[in-house]
N, C-alpha and C positions, 0 to 999 in steps of 0.2 A: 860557520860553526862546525866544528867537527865530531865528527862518531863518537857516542859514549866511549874514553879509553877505561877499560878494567882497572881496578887495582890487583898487582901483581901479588900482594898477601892473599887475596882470594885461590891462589893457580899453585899456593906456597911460597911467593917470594915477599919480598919486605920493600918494595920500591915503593913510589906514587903512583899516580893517574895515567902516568906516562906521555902528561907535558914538559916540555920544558922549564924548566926551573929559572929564576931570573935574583939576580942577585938582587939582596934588600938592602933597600936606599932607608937608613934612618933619620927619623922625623926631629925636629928641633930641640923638640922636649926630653928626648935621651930616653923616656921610661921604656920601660919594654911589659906587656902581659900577656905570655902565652902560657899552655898550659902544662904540666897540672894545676888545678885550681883547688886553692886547702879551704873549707868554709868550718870556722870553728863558732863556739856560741851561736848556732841556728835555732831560733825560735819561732818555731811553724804552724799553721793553725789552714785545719784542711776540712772544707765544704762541700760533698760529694755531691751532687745534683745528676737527676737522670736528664739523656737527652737522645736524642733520634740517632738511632743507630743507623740507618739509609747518611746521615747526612755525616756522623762521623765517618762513615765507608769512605763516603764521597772528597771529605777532607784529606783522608788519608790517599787517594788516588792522587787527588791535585797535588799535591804537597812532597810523597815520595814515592807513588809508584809510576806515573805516569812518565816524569822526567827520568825516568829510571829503568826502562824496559828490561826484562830481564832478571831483574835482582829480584831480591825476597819478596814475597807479596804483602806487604803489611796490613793488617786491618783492628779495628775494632777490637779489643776483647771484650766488650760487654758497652752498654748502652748509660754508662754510668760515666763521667768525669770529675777533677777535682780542681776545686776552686780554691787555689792557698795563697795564701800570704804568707812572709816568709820575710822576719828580722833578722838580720846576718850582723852579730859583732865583728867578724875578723873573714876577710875574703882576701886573699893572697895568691899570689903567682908562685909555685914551688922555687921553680927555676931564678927568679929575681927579685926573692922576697927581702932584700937590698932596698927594692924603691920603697917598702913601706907597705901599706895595707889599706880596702878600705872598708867604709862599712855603707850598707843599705838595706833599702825597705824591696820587694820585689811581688808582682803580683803575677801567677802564673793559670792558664786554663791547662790543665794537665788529658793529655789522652791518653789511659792503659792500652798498647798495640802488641798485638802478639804475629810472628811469623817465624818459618816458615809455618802456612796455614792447616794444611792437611796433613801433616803429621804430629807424632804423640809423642815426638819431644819437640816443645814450643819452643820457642826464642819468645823471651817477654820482654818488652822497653815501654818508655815514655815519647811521645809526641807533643809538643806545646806549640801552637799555632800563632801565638798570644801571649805577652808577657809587660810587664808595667816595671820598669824600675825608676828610681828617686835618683840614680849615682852616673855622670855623664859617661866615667869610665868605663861602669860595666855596661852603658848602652854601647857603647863604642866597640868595644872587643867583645861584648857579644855576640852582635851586626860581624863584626870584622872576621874573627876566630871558627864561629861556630853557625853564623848565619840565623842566628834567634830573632825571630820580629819580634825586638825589641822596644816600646815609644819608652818617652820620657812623663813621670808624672811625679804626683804631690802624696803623700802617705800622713793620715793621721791615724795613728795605734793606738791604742790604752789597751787596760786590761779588760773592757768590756766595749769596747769601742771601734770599729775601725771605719775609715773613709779614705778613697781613691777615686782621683782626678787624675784626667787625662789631658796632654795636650792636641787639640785637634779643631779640624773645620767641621761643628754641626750636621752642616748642609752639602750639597753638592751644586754650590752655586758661587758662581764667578765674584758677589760679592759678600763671601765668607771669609769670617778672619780667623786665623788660627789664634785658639785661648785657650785659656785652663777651663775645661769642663767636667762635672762630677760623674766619675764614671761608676764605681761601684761601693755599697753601702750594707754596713753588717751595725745594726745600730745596738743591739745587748746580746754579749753572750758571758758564759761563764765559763771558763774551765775546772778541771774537776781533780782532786789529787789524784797525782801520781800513781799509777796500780803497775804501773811498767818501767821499770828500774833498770832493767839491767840488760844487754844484746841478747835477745831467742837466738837460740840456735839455725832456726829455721821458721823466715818471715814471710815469703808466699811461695809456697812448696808447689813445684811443678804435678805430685800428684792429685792435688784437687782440679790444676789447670787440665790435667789429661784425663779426668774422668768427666769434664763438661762436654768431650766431645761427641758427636754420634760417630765411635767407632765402626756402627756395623756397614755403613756406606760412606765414611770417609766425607761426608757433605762439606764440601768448604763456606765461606760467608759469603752472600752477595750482596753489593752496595743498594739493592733493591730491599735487602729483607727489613723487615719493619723490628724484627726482635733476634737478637743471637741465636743461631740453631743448636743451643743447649741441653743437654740432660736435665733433668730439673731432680741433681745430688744438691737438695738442701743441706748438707753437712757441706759440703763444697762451697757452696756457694754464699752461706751463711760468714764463711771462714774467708773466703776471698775479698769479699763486698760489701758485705752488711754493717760490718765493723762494730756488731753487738757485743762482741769478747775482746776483742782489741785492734786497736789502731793498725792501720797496715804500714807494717816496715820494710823496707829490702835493703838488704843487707849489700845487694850489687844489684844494679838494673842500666839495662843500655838507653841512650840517648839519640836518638835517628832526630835530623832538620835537614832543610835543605837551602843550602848558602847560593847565592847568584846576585850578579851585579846587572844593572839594567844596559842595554845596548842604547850608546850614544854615538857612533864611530861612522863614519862613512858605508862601511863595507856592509852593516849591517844599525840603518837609523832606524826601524821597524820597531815603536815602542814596546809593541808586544812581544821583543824578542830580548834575550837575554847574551850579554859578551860576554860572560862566566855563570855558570852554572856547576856546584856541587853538591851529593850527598853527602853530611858528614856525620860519624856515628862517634858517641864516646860512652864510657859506664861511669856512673853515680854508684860511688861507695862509699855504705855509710860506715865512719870510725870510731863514733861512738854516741852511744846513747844514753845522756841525761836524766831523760824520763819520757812519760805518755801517759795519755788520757785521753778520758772523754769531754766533748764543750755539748754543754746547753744553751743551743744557739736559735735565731728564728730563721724564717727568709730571708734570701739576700734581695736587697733593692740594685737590680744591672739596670744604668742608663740606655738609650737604645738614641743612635745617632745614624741619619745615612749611610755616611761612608764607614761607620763599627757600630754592626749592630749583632751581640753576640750571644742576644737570645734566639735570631733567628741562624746565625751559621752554625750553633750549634743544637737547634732544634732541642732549647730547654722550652720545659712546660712552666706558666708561669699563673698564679692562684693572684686574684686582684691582683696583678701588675708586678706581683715578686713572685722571684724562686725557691720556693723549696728546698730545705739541704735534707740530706738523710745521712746521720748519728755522725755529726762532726766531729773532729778530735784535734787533741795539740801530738804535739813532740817537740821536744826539747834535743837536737843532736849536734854530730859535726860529719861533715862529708866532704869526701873528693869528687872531682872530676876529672879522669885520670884516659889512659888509651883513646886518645882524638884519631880518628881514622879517615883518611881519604877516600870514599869507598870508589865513588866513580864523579866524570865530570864531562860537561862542555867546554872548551877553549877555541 
């Protein structure tokens, strides 16, 4: 495996990784899905739950700082994540929206990460460690494009109903079968009219982000700390998180994963080791907005299986056996997926 290569947009230039390029052999089925990716009729319905800020730290090192020495530090912005689901009418490839369209059900654990860390203009994005979709496609070029741990599951929605199944092995035992198992359960909520019609100007403003910090010593976050080392601007934070006045929008927000294929090859059979490995970054721009609101939701019911158990990787608090949401909300929009970046890679 060779030396992290830079990407040359970092230095000013517009190259890659600074691997070699290999010409693409296309597959049988002629379709091609690369991106931008247009998602119009999104109907979203988002679960904020707190959980251990020490173990999101920790997620975020595994995930994108560690194979990544050097680049931006990402961490935590707060000890909060979001639990959505998320009905897609029309999901298309800009580029060969020829082949057609499709549509699905997708269930994501969302991580708010902000970097670079100790300074007072943040870079804000999303992290998703975990995602559930219904549509083989988009498992496929998820996995392939973007490197989203993706599985394949089951989606029942209504308007006050939802239920997701997963496919997987229970157990961690040699005679486990892979099946459909219930992984997450929202059994009545309501949503609430519309009070949010039309795109804000300005959906989470970096000046609440820059007054959460402790500017007088610059403190950055440690994967240790048990709580964000925050100011405590209730107006800030009220505005950011709480989602008592309105649903949180962004209007453009980055996407950080990180894509790697597992090592099978001779030169390198070490299961714990990986024959490609990259970070890849792109921004979620919303284009437009339908509407928002609030849901009148209860606990969520998360299954808890050996090999996915994700009350404990994400160190959610759980009241009789469910999780707690705090002030759910829908949206109604449409969004891109647009600037796919190679930041850096192993080859």
């Amino acid at each position: 495996m060779s030396d992290i290569q830079r990407n040359a947009t970092a230095q000013g230039g517009s190259s890659g990784c600074g691997c070699d390029p290999a010409d693409l052999v296309p597959d049988l089925t002629g379709t091609r899905s690369v991106p931008p990716f247009v998602a119009t009729g999104v109907r979203m319905l988002s679960f904020p739950v707190t959980a251990s800020f020490a173990k999101l730290g920790a997620l975020c090192d595994r995930y994108l700082n560690n194979p990544d020495p050097g680049a931006p530090d990402w961490r935590p912005l707060t000890s909060m994540i979001y639990v959505q689901v998320l009905q897609y009418d029309r999901l298309v490839s800009e580029s060969y929206a020829q082949f057609g369209f499709i549509r699905q059900n997708e269930l994501i654990f969302q991580i708010p990460i902000i970097s670079p860390f100790k300074t007072t203009e943040p870079k804000l994005g999303f992290f998703s460690p975990y995602l559930v979709v219904d549509n083989p496609m988009s498992l496929t070029v998820g996995r392939e494009v973007f490197g989203f741990a993706k599985t394949f599951g089951n989606f029942q929605v209504s308007n006050s109903d939802i239920s997701v199944s997963n496919w997987l092995t229970p157990t961690q035992d040699a005679d486990a079968t892979l099946a459909e198992h219930p992984l997450l359960r929202q059994p009545a909520f309501t949503r609430s009219p519309a009070f949010l019609t039309q795109e804000p100007e300005v959906t989470w403003p970096l000046g609440p982000v820059k007054r959460l910090f402790r500017q007088e010593d610059g403190r950055g976050m440690d994967v240790d700390d048990e709580e964000p080392p925050f100011e405590l601007d209730e107006v800030a934070w009220r505005h950011l998180f709480d989602s008592t006045a309105t649903p949180i929008i962004f209007t453009e927000v980055a996407v950080e994963t990180l894509k790697q294929i597992d090592s099978t090859t001779v030169l390198a059979p070490a299961p714990e080791q990986a024959a490609y490995q990259a970070r890849i970054s792109a921004i979620s721009q919303t284009t437009a907005l339908a509407g928002a609101g609030m849901v009148a939701a209860g606990p969520l019911t998360i299954h808890r299986y050996d090999p996915l158990d994700m009350i404990d990787s994400f160190g959610m608090p759980t009241v009789f056996g469910k999780v707690p949401v705090w002030h759910p909300y829908w949206i109604d929009l449409d969004f891109r997926i647009a600037d796919t970046k190679l930041l850096t890679c192993h080859c």
